[in-house]
C-alpha positions as CSV (number, residue, x, y, z in Angstrom):
1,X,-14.7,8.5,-7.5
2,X,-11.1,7.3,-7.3
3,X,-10.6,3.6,-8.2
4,X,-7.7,1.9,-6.4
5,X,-6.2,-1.6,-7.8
6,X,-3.3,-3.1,-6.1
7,X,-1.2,-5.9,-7.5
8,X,1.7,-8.0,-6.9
9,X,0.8,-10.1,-4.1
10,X,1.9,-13.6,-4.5
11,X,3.4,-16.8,-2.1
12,X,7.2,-16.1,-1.8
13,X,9.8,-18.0,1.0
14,X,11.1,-16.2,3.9
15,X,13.8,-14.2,3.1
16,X,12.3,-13.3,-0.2
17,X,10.8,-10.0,-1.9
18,X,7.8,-8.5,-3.8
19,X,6.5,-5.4,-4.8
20,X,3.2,-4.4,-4.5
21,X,1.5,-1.4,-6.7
22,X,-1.3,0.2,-6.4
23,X,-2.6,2.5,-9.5
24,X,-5.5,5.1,-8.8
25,X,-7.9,6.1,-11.6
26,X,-10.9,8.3,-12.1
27,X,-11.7,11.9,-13.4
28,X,-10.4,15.0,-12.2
29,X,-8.9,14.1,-8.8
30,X,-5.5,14.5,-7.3
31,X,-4.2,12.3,-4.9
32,X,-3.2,13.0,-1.4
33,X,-1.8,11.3,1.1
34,X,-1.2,7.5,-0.1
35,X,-0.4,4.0,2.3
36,X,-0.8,0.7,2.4
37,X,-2.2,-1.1,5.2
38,X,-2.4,-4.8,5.9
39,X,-4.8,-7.1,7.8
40,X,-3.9,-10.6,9.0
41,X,-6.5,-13.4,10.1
42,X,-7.8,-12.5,13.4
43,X,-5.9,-9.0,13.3
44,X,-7.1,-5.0,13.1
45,X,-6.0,-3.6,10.4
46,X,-2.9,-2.0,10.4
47,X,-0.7,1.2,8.9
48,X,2.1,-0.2,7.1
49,X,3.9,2.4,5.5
50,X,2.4,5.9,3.9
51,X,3.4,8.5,1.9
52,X,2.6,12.1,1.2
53,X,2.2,13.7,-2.5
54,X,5.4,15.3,-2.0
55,X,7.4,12.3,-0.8
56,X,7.4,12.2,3.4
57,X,6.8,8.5,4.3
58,X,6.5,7.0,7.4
59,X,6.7,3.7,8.6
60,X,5.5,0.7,10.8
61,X,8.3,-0.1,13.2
62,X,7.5,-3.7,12.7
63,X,8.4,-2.9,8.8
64,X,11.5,-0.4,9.0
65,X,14.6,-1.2,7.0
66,X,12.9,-4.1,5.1
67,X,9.8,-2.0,2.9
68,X,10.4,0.5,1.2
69,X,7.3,2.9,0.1
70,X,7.8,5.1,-2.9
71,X,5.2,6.7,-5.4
72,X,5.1,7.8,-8.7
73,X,2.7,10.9,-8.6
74,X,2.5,11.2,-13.2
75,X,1.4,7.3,-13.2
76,X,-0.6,8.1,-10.1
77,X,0.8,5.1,-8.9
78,X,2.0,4.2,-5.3
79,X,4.2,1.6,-4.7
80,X,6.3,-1.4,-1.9
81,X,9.0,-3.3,-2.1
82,X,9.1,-5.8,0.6
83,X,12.4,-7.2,1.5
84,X,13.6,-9.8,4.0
85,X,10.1,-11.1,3.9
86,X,9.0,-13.0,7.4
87,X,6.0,-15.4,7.9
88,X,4.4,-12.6,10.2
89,X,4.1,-10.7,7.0
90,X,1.4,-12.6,5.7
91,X,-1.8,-10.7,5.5
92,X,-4.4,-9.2,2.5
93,X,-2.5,-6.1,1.9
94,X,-4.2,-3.0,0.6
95,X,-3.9,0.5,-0.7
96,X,-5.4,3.3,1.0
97,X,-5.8,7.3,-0.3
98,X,-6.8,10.4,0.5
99,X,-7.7,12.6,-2.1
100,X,-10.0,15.6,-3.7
101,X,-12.3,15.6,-6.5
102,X,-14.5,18.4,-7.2
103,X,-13.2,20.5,-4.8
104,X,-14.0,17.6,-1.9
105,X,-11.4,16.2,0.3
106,X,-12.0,12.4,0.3
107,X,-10.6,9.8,2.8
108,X,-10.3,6.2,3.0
109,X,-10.9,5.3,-0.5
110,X,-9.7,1.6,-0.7
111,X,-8.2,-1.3,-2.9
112,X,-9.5,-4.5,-3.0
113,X,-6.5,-6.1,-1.4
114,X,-3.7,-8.3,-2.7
115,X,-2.7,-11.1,-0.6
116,X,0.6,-11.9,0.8
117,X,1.9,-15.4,1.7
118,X,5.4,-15.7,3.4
119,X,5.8,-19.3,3.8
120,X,8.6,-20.5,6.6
């Protein structure tokens, strides 16, 4: 089983920036197809950004030219830097992966969330 943590939530003003990571662990997997998605009080969760193993990403449209998704596939590590942070940015923010273990593709293997606070 692949364990995701994410990290680097926090309170920042509008305007401001963090970077969220997200590090997978376990045994003999290999990652897949990477995102983060974010849910806001009385929301669905949403797709914010993802990225393939070989570096594709794609990209809310609510998020384009502010977030940046990128990933570091030797620390098994996905990253976002969030830029020009607004209030309707605020949500619980969490990693998502697809990936194989044993031979087994594997989808939807989450983080616990990291919350994110834009204040106005």
């Amino acid at each position: 089983q692949v364990q995701l943590v994410e990290s680097g939530g926090g309170l920042v003003q509008a305007g401001g920036s963090l970077r969220l990571s997200c590090e997978a662990s376990g045994n003999k997997f290999s990652l897949n197809t990477m995102g983060w998605y974010r849910q806001a009080p009385g929301k669905q969760r949403e797709l914010v950004a993802d990225i393939t193993t070989g570096g594709r990403t794609n990209y809310a449209d609510s998020v384009k030219g502010r977030f940046t998704i990128s990933r570091d596939n030797a620390k098994n590590t996905m990253y976002l830097q969030m830029n020009s942070l607004k209030p309707a940015d605020t949500a619980v923010y969490y990693c998502n992966a697809d990936y194989i273990i044993w031979g087994v593709v594997y989808h939807n293997a989450w983080g616990q969330g990291t919350q994110v606070t834009v204040s106005s």
